[in-house]
N, C-alpha and C positions, 0 to 999 in steps of 0.2 A: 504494500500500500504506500510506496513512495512515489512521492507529487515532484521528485527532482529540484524543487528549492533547496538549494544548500541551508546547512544552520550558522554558517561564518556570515559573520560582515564580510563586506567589502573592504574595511581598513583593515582586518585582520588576514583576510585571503591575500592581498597585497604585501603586507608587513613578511607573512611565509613567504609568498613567491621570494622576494627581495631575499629573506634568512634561507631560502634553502639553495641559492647559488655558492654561500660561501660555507668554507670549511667546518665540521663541527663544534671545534672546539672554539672557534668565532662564532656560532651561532648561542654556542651555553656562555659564553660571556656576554653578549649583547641582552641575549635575556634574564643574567643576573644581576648587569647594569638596569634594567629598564623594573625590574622588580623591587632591586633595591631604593632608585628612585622615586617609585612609590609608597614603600613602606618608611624612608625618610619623611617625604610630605606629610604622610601619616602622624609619623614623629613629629614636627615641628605643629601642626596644626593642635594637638593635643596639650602639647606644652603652651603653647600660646591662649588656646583655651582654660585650661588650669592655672596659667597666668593673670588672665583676668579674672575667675573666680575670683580668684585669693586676693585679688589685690578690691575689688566690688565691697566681698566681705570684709577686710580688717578696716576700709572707707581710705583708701590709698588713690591716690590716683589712679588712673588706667592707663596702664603701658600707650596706648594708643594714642592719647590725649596729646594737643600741640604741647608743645614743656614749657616753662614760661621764659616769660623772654624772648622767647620768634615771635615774629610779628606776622601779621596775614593781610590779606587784601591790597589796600592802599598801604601799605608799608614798605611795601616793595618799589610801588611805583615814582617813589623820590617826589621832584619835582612835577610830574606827571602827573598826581593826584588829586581828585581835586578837592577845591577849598572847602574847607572845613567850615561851616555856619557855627556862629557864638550860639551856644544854649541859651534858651529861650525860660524864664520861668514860668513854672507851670502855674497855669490858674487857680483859683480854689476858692473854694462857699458861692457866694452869689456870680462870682465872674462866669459861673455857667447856666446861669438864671437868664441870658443877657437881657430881654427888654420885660421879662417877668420880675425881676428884679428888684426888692421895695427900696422905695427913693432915699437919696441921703440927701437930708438938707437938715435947715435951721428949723423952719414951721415945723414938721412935722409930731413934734412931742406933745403941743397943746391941739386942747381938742375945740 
């Protein structure tokens, strides 16, 4: 009952052909290079993972985080950058009332 589709990829049917021209004992190297590569990434993602646990938990910084002291954005860009607006202060109580606002004057105490 075979339908004649292979079970390989195409990257894998390819990767053979290419490893079965050369030698053998170049072919069990390239694939303990390409194994070993991966169970390195393995490694390193794991560590980095259990890195940031541990550092989330004890309230550490995160390895990933800018350090301080580098700058970002416009920092870079020197003179380039552009001008900086003076902070503006912010409003508060009635100034967001604007024309609801109860008047200030002198009349308004007596009645």
């Amino acid at each position: 009952m075979s339908t004649g589709v292979p079970l390989a990829s195409v990257k894998s049917q390819i990767f053979e052909a290419v490893l079965g021209f050369l030698p053998d004992w170049v072919q069990i190297t390239v694939l303990a290079l390409v194994v070993l590569a991966l169970v390195a990434s393995w490694v390193v993602k794991l560590a980095r993972r259990i890195a940031h646990r541990r550092a989330v938990r004890n309230g550490a910084p995160v390895p990933a985080a800018v350090p301080p002291g580098q700058g970002r954005g416009a920092d870079y860009l020197g003179p380039y950058a552009p001008a900086q607006a003076p902070p503006r202060p912010r409003p508060s109580g009635a100034d967001f009332l604007g024309s609801y606002a109860p008047r200030q004057g002198r009349g308004d105490d007596s009645a």
